[in-house]
C-alpha positions in Angstrom: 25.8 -9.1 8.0 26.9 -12.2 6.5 26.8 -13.6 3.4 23.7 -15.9 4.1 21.7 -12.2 4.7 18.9 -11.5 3.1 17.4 -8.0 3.6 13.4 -8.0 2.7 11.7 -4.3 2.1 9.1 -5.2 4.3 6.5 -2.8 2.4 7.0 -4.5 -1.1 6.7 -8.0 0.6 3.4 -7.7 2.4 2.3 -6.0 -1.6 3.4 -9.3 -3.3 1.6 -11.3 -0.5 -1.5 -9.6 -0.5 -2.0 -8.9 -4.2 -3.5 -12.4 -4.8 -5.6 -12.3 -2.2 -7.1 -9.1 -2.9 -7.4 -10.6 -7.0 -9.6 -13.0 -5.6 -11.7 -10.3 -2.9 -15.1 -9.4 -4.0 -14.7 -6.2 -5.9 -16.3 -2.6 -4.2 -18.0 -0.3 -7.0 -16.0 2.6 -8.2 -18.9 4.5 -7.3 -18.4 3.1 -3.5 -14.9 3.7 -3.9 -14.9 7.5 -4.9 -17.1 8.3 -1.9 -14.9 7.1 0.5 -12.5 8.9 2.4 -9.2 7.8 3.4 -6.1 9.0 5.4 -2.9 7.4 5.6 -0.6 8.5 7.9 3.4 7.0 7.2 6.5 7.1 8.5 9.0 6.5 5.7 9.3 8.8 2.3 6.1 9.3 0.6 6.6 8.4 -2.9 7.4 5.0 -1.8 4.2 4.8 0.1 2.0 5.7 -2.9 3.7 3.2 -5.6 3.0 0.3 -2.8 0.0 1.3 -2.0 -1.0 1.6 -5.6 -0.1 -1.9 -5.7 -1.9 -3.2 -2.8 -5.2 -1.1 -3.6 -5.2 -0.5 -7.3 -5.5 3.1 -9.1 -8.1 3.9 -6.5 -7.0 7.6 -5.8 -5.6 8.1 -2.0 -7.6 10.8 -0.5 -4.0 12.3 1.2 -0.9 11.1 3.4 0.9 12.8 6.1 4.2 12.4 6.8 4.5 11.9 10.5 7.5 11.0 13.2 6.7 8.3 16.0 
């Protein structure tokens, strides 16, 4: 890679492009929010999944992740 290189985490970019658009989204009730039920499935190491998505959703709880291989 050259000097002119620029290597973008792609998870922490779409975070920083969808926060203020989710600032701006209606708001669900917590109430709404603690009754769903949601599954992520990723592919990369797990910590780093829940620190983005924490970002991206807030400090909704995630329901549970799985660790899977494509």
């Amino acid at each position: 890679m050259g000097p002119n290189v620029t290597l973008v985490e792609s998870g922490a970019a779409v975070a920083d492009q969808m926060e203020p658009e989710l600032i701006l989204a209606p708001r669900v009730s917590d109430e709404t929010l603690q009754s769903l039920r949601v599954k992520f499935f990723v592919t990369d190491e797990s910590d780093q999944f829940r620190d983005l998505a924490q970002r991206i959703l807030g400090p909704s709880k995630i329901n549970s992740f799985e660790l899977i291989s494509l």
